[in-house]
VOPA-494658 format. One record per residue (C-alpha): residue in one letter; y, z, x; residue number from 1; chain. Coordinates in steps of 0.02 Angstrom, whole numbers, always signed. Each point is the difference from the previous one (the first is absolute). Layout:
N
A	Y	Z	X	NUM	A
...
This chain:
309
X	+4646	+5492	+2411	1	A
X	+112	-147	-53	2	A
X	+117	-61	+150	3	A
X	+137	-143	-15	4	A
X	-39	-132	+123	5	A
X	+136	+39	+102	6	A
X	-69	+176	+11	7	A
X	+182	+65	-38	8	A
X	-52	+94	-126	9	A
X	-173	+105	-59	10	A
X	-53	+22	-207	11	A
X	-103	+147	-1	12	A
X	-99	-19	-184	13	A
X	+29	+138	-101	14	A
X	-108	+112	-131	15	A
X	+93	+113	-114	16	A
X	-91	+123	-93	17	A
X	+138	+97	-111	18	A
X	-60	+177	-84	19	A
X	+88	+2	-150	20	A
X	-78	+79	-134	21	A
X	+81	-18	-193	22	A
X	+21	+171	-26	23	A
X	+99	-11	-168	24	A
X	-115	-118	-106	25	A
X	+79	-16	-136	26	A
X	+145	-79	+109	27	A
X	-87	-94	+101	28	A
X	+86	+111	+148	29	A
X	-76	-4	+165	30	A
X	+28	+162	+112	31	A
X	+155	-76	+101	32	A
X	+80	-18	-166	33	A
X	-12	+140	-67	34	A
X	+45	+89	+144	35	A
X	+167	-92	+44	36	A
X	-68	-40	+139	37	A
X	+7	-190	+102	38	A
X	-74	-161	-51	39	A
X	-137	-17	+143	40	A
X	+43	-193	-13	41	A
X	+159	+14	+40	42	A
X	-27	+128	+148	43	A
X	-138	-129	+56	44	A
X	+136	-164	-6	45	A
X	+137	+128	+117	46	A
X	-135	+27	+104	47	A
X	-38	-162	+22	48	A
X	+170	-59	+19	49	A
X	+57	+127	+120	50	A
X	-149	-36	+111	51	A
X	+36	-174	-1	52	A
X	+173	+32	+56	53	A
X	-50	+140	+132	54	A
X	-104	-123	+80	55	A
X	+107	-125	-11	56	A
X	-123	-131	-113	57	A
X	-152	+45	+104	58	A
X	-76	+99	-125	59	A
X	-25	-65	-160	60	A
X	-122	+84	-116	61	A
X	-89	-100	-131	62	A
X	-68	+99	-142	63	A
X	-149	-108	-68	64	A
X	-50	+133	-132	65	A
X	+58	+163	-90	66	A
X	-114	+99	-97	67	A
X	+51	+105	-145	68	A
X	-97	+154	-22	69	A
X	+12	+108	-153	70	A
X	-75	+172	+103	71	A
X	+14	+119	+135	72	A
X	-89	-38	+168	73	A
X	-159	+85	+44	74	A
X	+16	+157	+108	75	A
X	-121	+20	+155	76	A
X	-101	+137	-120	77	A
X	-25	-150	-145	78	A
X	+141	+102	-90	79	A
X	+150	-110	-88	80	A
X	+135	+50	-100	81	A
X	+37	-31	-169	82	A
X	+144	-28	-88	83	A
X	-3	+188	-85	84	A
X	-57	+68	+148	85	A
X	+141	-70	+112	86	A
X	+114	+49	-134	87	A
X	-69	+190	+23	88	A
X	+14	-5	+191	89	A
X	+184	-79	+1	90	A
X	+46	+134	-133	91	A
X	-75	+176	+101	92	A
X	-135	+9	-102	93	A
X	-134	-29	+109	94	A
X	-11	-32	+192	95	A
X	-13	-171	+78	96	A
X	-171	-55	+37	97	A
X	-51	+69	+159	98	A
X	-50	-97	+99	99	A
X	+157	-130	-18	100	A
X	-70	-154	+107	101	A
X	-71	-166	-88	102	A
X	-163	-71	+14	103	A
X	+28	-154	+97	104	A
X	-159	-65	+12	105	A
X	-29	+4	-185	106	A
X	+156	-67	-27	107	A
X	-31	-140	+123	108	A
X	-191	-23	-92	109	A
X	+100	+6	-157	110	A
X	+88	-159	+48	111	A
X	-88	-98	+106	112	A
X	+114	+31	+152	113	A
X	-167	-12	+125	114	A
X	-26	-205	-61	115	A
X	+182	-50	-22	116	A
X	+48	+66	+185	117	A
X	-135	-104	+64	118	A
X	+14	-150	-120	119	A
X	+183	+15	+58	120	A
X	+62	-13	-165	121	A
X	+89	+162	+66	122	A
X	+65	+85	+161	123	A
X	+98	+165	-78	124	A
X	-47	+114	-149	125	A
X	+176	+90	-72	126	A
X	-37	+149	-119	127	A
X	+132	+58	-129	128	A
X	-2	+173	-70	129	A
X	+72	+153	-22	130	A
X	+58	+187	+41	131	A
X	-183	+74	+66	132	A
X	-80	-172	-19	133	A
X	-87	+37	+178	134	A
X	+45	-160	+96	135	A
X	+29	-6	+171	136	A
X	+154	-80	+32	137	A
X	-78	-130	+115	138	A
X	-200	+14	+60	139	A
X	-120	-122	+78	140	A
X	-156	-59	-34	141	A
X	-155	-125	+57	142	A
X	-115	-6	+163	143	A
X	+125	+60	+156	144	A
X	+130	+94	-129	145	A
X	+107	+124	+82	146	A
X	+119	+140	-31	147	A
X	+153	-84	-103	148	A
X	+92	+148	-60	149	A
X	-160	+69	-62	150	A
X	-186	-9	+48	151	A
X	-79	-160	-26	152	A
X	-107	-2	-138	153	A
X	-174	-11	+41	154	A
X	-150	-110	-56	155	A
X	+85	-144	-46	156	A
X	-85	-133	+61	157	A
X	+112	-154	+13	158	A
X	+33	-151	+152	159	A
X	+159	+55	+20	160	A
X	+118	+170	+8	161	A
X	+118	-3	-152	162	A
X	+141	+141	-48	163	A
X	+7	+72	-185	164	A
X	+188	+75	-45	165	A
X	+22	+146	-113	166	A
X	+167	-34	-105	167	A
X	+82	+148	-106	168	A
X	+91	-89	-159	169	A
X	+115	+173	-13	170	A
X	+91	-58	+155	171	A
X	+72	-135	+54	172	A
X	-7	-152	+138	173	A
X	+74	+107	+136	174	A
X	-176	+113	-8	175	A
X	-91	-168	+11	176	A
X	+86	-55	+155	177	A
X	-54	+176	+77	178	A
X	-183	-31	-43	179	A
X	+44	-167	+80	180	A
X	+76	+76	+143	181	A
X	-136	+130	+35	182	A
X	-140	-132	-6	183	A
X	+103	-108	+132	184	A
X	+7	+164	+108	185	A
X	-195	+27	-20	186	A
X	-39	-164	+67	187	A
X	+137	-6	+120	188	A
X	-78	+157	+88	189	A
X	-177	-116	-22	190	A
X	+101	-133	+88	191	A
X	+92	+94	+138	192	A
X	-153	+127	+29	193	A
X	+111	+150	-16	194	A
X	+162	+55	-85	195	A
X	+122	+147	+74	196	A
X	+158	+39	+22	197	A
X	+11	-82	+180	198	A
X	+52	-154	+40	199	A
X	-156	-51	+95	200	A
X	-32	-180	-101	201	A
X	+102	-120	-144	202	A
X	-50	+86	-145	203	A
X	+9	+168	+53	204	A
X	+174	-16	+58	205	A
X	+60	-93	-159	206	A
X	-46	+161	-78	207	A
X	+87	+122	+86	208	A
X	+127	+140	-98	209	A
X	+137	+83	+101	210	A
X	-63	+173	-30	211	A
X	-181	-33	+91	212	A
X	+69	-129	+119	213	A
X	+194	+59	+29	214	A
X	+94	-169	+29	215	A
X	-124	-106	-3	216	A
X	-36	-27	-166	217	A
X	-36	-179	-60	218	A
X	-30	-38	-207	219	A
X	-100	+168	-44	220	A
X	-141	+2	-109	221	A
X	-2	+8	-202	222	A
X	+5	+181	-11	223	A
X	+138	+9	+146	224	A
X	+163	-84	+10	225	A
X	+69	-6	+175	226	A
X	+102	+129	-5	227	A
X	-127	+112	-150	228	A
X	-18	+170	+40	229	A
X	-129	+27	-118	230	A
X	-121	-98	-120	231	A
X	+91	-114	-125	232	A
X	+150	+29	+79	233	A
X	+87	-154	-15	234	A
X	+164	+49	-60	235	A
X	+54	+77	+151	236	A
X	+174	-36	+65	237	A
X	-29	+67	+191	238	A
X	+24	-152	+134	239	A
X	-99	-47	+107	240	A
X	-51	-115	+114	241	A
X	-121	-149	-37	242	A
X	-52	-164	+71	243	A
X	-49	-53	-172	244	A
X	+91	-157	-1	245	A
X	-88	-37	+160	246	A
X	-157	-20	-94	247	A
X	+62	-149	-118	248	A
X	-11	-110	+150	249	A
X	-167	+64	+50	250	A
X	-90	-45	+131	251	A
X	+184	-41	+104	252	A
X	+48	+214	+8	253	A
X	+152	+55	+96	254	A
X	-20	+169	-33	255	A
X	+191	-22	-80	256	A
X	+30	+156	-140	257	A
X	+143	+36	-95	258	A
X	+39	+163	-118	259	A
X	-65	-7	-161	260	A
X	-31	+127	-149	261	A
X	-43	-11	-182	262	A
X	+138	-120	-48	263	A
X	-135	-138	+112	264	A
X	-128	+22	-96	265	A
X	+44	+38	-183	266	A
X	+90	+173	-11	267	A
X	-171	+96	-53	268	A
X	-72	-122	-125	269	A
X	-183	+0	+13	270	A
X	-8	-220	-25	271	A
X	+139	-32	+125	272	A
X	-68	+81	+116	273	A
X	-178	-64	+16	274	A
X	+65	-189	-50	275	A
X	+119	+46	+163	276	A
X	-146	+66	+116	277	A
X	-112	-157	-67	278	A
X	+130	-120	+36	279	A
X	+8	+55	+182	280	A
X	-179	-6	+18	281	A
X	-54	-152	+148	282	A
X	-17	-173	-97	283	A
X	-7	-130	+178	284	A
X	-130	-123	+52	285	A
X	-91	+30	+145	286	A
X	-88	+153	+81	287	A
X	+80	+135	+122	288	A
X	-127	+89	+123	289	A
X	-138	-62	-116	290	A
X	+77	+78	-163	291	A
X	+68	-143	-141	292	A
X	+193	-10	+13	293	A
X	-19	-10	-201	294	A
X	-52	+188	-73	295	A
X	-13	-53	-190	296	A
X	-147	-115	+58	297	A
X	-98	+155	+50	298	A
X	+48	+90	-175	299	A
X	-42	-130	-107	300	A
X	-123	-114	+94	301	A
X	-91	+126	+101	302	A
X	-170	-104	-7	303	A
X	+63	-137	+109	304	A
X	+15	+117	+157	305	A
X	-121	+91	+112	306	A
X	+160	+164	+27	307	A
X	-11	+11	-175	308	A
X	-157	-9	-69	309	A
């Protein structure tokens, strides 16, 4: 993985494979077009932008290649889609292909994703597909892989773990933040060795929600808002109390809260909220009870350290 020489900054190298089959020949249309649906290069350039910002320049993805592929990805029974078929599913005609998850490993034999992760020529693979495309939103991979929102995937041979994200081109960049955001709390439980609703360590007390931990909660978690009372529920205008500026000045906590509610994070939209959560998310130098001070380097550059590898 490139680093500046200042180390300020890390440039995890990028693969993009992009599903997007032309499903109207005669116009050239690929499915995401003919669907309505979002330009997968444009959700990729958000995504990239808003991580930048969230982690205030530390993370600044380089995509050294993006592969167009005119098909459907290989299911784990060898089954793929076709265009007519797809179209049949999507209409009621037929069922979805059962069962729904990807072949990784032929995908990852498909494109050489074994020799470029230990040439280096890459350190992330990001997939781009579609409604019951089968991706994982985040999974890991390589000798020592562990659970990163899924189970790792198995038998791939490579130097060095590596995480493969599943993107949905029907939705937008807030979903890709939340596949972000659930990989970063995979590997923060890695990290930490646990995560619960106590405030026993850093990360498990950044995560706290009022309703598990009443008046103690800190930033929540991607599903959970501070004050959510259920999954999602981000548009919630209940106050409560939260020590979430606390953690912008992380490792130096007070333990100071103030009231907040929806209006602090976005008022219920989906991109607001997780680009709120991310920005929160410990960026300092140094370590803390043998933990790194700076969380993105453990989301991004999880290689470099014993906690999370």
């Amino acid at each position: 993985m490139f680093r500046s020489r200042a180390a300020d900054n890390v440039r995890p190298k990028v693969l993009v494979i992009n599903y997007a089959p032309i499903v109207q020949p005669t116009k050239g249309k690929r499915l995401h077009e003919a669907r309505n649906w979002n330009d997968p290069h444009k959700l990729t350039e958000g995504y990239i932008q808003d991580l930048i910002e969230c982690s205030g320049g530390y993370v600044r993805y380089n995509i050294v290649e993006t592969i167009e592929v005119d098909g459907f990805p290989p299911k784990t029974d060898g089954f793929r889609y076709t265009a007519a078929s797809y179209q049949r599913c999507s209409q009621g005609q037929e069922a979805w292909h059962d069962p729904d998850a990807v072949d990784y490993p032929a995908i990852f034999r498909e494109f050489d994703i074994e020799r470029r992760i230990n040439s280096d020529a890459i350190d992330e693979v990001w997939l781009w597909g579609f409604p019951y495309g089968g991706f994982w939103e985040s999974t890991m991979a390589g000798r020592g892989a562990y659970f990163c929102n899924s189970p790792a995937v198995q038998g791939i041979k490579t130097s060095r773990i590596f995480v493969t994200m599943g993107f949905n081109y029907e939705r937008g960049v807030g979903e890709m933040l939340e596949c972000f955001g659930h990989r970063v709390e995979s590997i923060m439980r890695r990290v930490y060795g646990s995560w619960e609703q106590k405030p026993t360590h850093a990360w498990n007390r950044f995560a706290l929600y009022d309703q598990a931990a009443p008046g103690q909660a800190g930033c929540g978690n991607i599903h959970f808002a501070p004050n959510s009372e259920r999954d999602y529920d981000w548009g919630n205008p209940r106050e409560v109390l939260s020590t979430c500026d606390d953690w912008l000045d992380y490792p130096n906590l007070t333990g100071k809260a103030r009231r907040v509610n929806c209006e602090t994070w976005g008022n219920g939209d989906i991109r607001e909220h997780h680009r709120w959560w991310l920005r929160h998310l410990p960026r300092a130098e140094g370590r803390t009870r043998g933990k790194l001070n700076n969380w993105w380097a453990y989301a991004v550059d999880f290689n470099r350290f014993a906690e999370s590898r």
